[in-house]
C-alpha positions in Angstrom: 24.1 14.7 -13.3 22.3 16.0 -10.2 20.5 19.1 -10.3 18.0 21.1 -7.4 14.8 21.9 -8.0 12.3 24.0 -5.9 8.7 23.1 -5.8 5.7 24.4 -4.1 3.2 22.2 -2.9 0.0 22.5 -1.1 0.8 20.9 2.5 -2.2 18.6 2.6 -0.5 17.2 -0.4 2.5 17.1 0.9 1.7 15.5 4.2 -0.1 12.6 2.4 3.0 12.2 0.2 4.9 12.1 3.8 2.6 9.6 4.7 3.0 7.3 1.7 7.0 7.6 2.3 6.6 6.6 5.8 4.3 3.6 5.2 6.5 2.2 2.8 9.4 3.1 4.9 11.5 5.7 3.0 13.8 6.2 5.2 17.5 8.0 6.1 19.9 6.8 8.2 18.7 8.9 11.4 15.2 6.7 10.6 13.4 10.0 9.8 11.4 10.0 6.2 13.4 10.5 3.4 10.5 12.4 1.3 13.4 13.2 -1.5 13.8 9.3 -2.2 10.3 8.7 -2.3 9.4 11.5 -5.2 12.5 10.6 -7.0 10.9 7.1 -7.2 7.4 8.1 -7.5 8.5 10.1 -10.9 10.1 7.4 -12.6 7.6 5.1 -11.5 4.1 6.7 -12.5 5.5 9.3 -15.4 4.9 7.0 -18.0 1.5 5.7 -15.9 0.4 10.0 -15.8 1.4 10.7 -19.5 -0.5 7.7 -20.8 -3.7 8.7 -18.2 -3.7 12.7 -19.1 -3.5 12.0 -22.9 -6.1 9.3 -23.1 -8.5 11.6 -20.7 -7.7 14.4 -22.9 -8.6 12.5 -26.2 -11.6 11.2 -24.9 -12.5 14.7 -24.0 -11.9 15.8 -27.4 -13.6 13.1 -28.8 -16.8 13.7 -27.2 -16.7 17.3 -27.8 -16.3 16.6 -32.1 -19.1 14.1 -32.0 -21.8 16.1 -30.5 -20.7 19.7 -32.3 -19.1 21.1 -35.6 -16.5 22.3 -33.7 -12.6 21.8 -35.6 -10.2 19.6 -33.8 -7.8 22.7 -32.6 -10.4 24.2 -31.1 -11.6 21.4 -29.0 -8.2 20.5 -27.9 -8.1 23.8 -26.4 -11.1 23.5 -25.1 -10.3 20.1 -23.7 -7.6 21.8 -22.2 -9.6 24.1 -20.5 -12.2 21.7 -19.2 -9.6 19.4 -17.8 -7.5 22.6 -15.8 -11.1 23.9 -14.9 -12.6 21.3 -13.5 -10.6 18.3 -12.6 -7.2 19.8 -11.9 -9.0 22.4 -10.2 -7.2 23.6 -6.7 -10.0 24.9 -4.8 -10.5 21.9 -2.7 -7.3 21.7 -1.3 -4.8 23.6 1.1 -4.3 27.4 0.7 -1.1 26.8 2.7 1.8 25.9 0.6 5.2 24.4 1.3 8.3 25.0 -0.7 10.2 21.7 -1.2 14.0 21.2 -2.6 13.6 18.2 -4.9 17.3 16.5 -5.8 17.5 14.6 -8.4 19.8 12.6 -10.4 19.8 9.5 -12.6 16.6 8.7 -14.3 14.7 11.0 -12.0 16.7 14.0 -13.6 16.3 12.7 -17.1 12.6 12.6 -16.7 12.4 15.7 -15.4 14.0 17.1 -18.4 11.9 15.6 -20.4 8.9 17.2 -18.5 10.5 20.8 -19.1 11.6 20.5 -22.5 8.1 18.9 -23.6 4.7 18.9 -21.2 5.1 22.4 -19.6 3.4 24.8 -22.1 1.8 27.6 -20.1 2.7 26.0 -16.3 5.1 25.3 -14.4 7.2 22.5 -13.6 6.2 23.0 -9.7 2.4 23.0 -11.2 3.3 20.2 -13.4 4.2 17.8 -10.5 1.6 18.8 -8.3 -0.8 17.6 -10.8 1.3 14.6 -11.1 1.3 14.1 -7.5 -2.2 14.9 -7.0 -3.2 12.1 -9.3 -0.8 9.7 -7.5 -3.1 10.3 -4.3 -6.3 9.9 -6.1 -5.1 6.1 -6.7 -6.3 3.6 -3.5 -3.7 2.6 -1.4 -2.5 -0.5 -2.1 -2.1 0.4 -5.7 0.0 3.5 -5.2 2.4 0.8 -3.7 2.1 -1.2 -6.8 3.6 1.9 -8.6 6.0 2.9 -5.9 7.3 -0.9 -6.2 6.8 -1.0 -10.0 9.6 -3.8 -10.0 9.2 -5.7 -7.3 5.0 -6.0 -8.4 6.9 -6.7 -12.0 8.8 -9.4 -11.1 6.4 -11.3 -8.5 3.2 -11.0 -11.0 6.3 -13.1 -13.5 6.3 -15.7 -10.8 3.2 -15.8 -10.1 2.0 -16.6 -14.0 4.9 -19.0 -14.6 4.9 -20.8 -10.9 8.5 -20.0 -10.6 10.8 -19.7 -7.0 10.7 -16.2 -6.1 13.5 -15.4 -3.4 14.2 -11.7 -1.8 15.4 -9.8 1.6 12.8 -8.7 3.8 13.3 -5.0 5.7 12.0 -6.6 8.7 14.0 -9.4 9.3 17.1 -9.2 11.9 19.9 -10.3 9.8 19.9 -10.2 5.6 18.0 -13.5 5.7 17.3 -14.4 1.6 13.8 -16.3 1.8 13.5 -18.3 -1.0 9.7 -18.9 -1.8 7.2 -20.4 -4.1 4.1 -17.3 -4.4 0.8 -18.2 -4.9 -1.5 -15.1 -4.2 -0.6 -11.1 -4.1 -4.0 -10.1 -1.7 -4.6 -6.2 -0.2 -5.4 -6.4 3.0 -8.8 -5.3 4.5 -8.1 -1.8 4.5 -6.5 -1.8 1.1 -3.4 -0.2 2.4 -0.9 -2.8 1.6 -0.6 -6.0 -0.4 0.8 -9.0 0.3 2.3 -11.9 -1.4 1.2 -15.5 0.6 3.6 -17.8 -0.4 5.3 -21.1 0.9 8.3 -21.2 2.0 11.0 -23.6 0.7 12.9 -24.0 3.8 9.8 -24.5 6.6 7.7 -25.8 4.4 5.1 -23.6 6.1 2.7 -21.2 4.7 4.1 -17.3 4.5 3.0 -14.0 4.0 5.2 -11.1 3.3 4.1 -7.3 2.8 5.7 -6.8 -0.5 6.9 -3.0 0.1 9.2 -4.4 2.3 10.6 -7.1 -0.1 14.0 -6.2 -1.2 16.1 -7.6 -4.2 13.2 -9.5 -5.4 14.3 -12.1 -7.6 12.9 -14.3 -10.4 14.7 -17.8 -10.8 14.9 -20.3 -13.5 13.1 -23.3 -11.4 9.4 -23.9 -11.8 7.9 -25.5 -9.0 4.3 -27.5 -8.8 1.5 -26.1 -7.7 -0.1 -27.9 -4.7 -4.0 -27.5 -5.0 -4.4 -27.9 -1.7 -1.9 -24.8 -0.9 -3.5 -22.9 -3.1 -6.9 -23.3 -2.0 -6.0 -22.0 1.7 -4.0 -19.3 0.7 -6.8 -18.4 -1.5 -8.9 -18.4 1.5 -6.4 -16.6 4.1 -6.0 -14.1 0.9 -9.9 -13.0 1.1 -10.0 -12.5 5.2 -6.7 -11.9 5.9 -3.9 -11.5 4.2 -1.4 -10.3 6.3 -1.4 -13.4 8.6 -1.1 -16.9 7.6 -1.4 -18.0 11.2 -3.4 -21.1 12.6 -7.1 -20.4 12.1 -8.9 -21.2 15.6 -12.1 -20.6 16.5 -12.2 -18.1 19.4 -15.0 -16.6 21.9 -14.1 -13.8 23.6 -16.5 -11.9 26.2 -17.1 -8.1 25.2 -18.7 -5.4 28.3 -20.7 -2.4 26.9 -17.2 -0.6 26.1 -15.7 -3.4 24.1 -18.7 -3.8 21.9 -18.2 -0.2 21.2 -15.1 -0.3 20.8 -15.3 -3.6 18.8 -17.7 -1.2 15.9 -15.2 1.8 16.0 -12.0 -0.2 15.9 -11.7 -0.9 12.7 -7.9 -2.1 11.4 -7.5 -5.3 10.9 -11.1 -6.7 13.1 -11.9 -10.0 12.7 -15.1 -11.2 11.0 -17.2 -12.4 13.7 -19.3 -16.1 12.8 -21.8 -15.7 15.3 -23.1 -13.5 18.5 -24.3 -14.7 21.8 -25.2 -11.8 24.0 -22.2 -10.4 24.7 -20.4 -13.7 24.0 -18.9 -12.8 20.2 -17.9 -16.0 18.3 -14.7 -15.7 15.2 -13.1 -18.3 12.7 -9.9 -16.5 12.0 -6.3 -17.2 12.7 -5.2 -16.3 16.3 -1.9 -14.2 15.8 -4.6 -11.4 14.4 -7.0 -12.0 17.1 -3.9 -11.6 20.0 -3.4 -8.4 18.1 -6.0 -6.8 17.6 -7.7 -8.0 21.2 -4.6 -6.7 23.2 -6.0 -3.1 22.8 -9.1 -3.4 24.8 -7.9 -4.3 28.0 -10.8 -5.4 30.7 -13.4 -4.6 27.9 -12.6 -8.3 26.2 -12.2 -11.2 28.0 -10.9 -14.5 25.9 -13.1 -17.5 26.8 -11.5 -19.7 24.3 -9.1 -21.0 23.2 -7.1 -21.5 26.0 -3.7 -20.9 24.4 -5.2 -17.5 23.1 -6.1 -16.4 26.5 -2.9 -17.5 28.0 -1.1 -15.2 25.5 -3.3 -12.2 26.5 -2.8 -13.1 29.9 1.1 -13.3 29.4 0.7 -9.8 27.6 -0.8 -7.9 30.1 1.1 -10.0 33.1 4.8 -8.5 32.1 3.3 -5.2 30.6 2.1 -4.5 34.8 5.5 -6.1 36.0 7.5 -3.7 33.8 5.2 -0.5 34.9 5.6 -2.0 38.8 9.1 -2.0 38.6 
């Protein structure tokens, strides 16, 4: 069964919902964002999460209420009900501007919305309903709105994880539909808290790996345990705490910042290293060198790689074919 809906949303809501489905690439086949994909799975995933929240807020709300006055349980619900659309479903914080949406669903999505029509509407409406729903979605950090938007992916690694079995999946950005076949030691957000990642070793290299899990596919629990290496563990552990997202050779670097790159070096803020130690203008880092190519690359003649040498030859390769391409 498929059936249309039309929902009206507020569009700073919306455009955070559009940014949330571009993150975790929701896509269609013209690589624009597929929005409609990304509620459909955001219902099914949080409903239960948002039922479970609202009901034990509203309880506690009531219970608070009947322990400091004589006031009768119906008359607290309501005005539990009241306190909770007054105050902290309230809309007068967000967009005036609203955005009429066509929401198709089918499946589970369409059964759950039933369910919401035929049971948790009373005096709104559904379009009220899931921008409440929504709104709560986008009061959650980051990282863990992609725990819910990957319910079973987070599901099946956290399985793993406690009974140190092989994990294998697809990943969305390899070239071919390589199946990676891995044994997961650590799910770590990264600095930001915008995405997790799972750091892992891989069975084939035999080399540390770290994979952002909304872009694992067919995640996959086997039947074979494997041992846990202390030392692995231990440095994942580590890599999980400063940087998750790269598993990459941990050198230690000094790299040369003018006025501008210092000021840039405070402003720019995704994914900086921790520096160990400053000399001057002479900044000093312990931190794997694939992050410290990338995140150095943007400052052009404001930082200048001392050492080590194969970082600076890197940069220097960078910039050398990025002026050969513009010169031709």
């Amino acid at each position: 069964m498929t059936e249309k809906y039309k929902i009206y949303l507020p569009e700073d809501i919306k455009t955070r919902l559009i940014n949330d489905a571009e993150l975790f690439e929701f896509t269609k086949k013209d690589e624009s964002v597929n929005l409609n994909a990304f509620l459909k799975t955001l219902i099914v995933n949080f409903f239960e999460q948002y039922t479970r929240d609202s009901e034990r807020l509203l309880n506690n709300i009531i219970k608070d209420l009947t322990d400091i006055t004589d006031i009768s349980d119906r008359n607290a619900r309501k005005l539990a009900d009241k306190i909770v659309s007054t105050y902290i479903k309230n809309d007068r914080f967000q967009s005036k501007q609203t955005s009429a949406i066509t929401l198709t669903v089918s499946g589970e999505s369409y059964e759950i919305i039933r369910i919401i029509e035929f049971n948790m509407l009373r005096d709104s409406s559904l379009s009220q309903y899931l921008k409440d729903m929504f709104n709560s979605y986008l009061s959650i950090p980051r990282n863990e709105r992609e725990a819910i938007i990957f319910k079973d992916a987070y599901e099946n690694i956290e399985t793993a994880l406690k009974e140190h079995r092989i994990l294998t999946f697809t990943n969305t950005t390899s070239a071919e539909k390589h199946t990676f076949s891995v044994e997961p030691y650590v799910i770590a957000p990264s600095k930001e808290e915008q995405c997790n990642y799972l750091l892992c070793m891989d069975r084939a290299s035999r080399r540390p790996k770290t994979f952002r899990i909304s872009r694992m596919r067919s995640v996959f629990v086997t039947k074979y345990e494997f041992p846990v290496n202390e030392v692995t563990q231990k440095e994942l552990q580590e890599k999980a705490i400063r940087s998750p997202h790269s598993v990459s050779l941990t050198v230690h670097a000094v790299i040369r910042l003018n006025n501008n790159g210092i000021r840039k070096f405070k402003t720019v803020t995704k994914n900086r290293p921790i520096v160990s130690k400053i000399e001057g203008n002479l900044y000093h880092f312990d931190w794997p060198e694939l992050q410290l190519e990338e995140y150095f690359k943007r400052f052009g003649k404001d930082a200048l790689v001392i050492e080590p040498a194969s970082l600076k030859e890197k940069i220097k390769r960078f910039y050398y074919y990025g002026l050969r391409e513009y010169n031709n």
